[in-house]
C-alpha positions in Angstrom: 142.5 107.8 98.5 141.6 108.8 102.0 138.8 108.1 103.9 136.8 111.3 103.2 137.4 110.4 99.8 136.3 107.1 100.3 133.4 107.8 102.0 132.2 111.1 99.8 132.3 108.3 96.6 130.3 105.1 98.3 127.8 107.5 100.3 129.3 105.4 103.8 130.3 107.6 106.7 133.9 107.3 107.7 132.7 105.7 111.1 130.7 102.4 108.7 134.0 102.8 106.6 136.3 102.2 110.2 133.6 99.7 111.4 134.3 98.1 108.3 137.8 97.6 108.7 137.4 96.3 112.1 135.0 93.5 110.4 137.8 92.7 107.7 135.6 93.4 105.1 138.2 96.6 104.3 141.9 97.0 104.5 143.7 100.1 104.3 147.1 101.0 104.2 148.5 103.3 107.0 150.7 106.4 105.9 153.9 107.6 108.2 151.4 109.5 110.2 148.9 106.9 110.5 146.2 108.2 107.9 144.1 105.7 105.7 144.7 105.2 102.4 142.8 102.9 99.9 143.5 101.6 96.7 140.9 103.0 93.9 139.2 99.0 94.0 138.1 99.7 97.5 135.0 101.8 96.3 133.5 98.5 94.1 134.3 96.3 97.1 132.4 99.1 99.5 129.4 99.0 97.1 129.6 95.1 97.3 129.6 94.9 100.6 126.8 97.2 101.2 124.6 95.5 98.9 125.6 92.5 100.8 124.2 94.5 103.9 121.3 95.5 102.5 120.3 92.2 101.1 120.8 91.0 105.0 124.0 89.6 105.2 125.7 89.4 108.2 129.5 91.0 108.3 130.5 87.5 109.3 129.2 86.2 106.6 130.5 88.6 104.2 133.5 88.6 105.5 133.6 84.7 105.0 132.1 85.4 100.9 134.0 88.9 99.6 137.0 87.3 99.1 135.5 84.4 96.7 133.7 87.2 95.2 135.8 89.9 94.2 138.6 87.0 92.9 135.9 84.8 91.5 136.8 81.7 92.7 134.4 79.7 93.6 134.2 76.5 95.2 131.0 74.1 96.1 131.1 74.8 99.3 130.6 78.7 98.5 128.1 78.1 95.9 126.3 76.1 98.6 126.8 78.9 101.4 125.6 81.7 98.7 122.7 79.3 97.6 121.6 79.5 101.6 122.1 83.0 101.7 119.3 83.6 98.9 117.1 81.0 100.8 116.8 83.3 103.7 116.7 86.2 101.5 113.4 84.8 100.0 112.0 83.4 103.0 112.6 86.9 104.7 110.6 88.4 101.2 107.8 86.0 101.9 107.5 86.8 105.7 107.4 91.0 104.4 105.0 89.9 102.1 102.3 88.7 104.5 103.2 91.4 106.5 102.3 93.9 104.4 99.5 92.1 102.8 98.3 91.8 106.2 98.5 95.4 107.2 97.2 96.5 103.8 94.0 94.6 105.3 94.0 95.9 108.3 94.1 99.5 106.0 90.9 98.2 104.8 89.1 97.4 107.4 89.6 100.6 108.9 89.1 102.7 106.7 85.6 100.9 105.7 84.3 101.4 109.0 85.8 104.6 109.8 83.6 107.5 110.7 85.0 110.5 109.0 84.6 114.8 110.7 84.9 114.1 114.2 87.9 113.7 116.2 88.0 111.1 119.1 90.8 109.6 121.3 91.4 106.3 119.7 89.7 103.0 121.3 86.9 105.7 123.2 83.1 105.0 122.0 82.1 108.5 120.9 78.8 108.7 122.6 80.7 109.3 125.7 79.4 106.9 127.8 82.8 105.6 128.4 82.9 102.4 127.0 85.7 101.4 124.9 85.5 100.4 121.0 87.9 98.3 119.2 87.8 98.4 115.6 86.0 95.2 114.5 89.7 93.6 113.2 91.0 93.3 116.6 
């Protein structure tokens, strides 16, 4: 299939699908006239690798992993480098988790103490006399 195919069927733009390529995490063949072509298996390995993206994999590191994946061969070592992987996977879950648990208190805070009907710049005391007023969780 050609690119636009390609692309259309994994919901990648052709420019992630070149970038790709340039990452060796896709090969293509080249026709006569230098179009792309790729064998029906590329869409699983383009969904693969995108989940591999999104679960923050570096292309490096895919790159290094896709081919023990797709064949499924493993060895140790790539259980050990996979069993990494998820390690920073759930330390990077735990970090958004205090994140957001933090923000959902500043949410609280805020909206506790916030004075509803009357517009104001943000940080300005609303009797006018100037002084600033910082909301009482900063």
């Amino acid at each position: 299939m050609r690119i636009g195919e390609l692309a259309r069927r994994t919901g990648v733009s052709t420019r992630a699908l070149r970038y790709y390529e340039e990452q060796n995490l896709l090969t293509a063949e080249r026709s006569n006239s230098g179009q792309r072509h790729y064998p029906e298996t590329a869409v699983a390995r383009i969904l693969l690798v995108r989940e591999l993206f999104t679960a923050g994999l570096s292309s490096k590191i895919i790159a290094e992993l896709t081919p023990c994946v797709i064949d499924g061969k493993a060895t140790p070592e790539l259980l050990d480098r996979l069993a990494v992987e998820r390690g920073h996977i759930d330390q990077h879950i735990v970090d958004l988790t205090h994140t957001r648990d933090r923000l959902d208190a500043v949410i609280a805070s805020a909206s506790a103490t916030m004075d509803t009907g009357t517009p104001c710049r943000p940080g300005i005391d609303r009797s006018g006399a100037g002084q600033r007023r910082y909301p009482p969780w900063w």
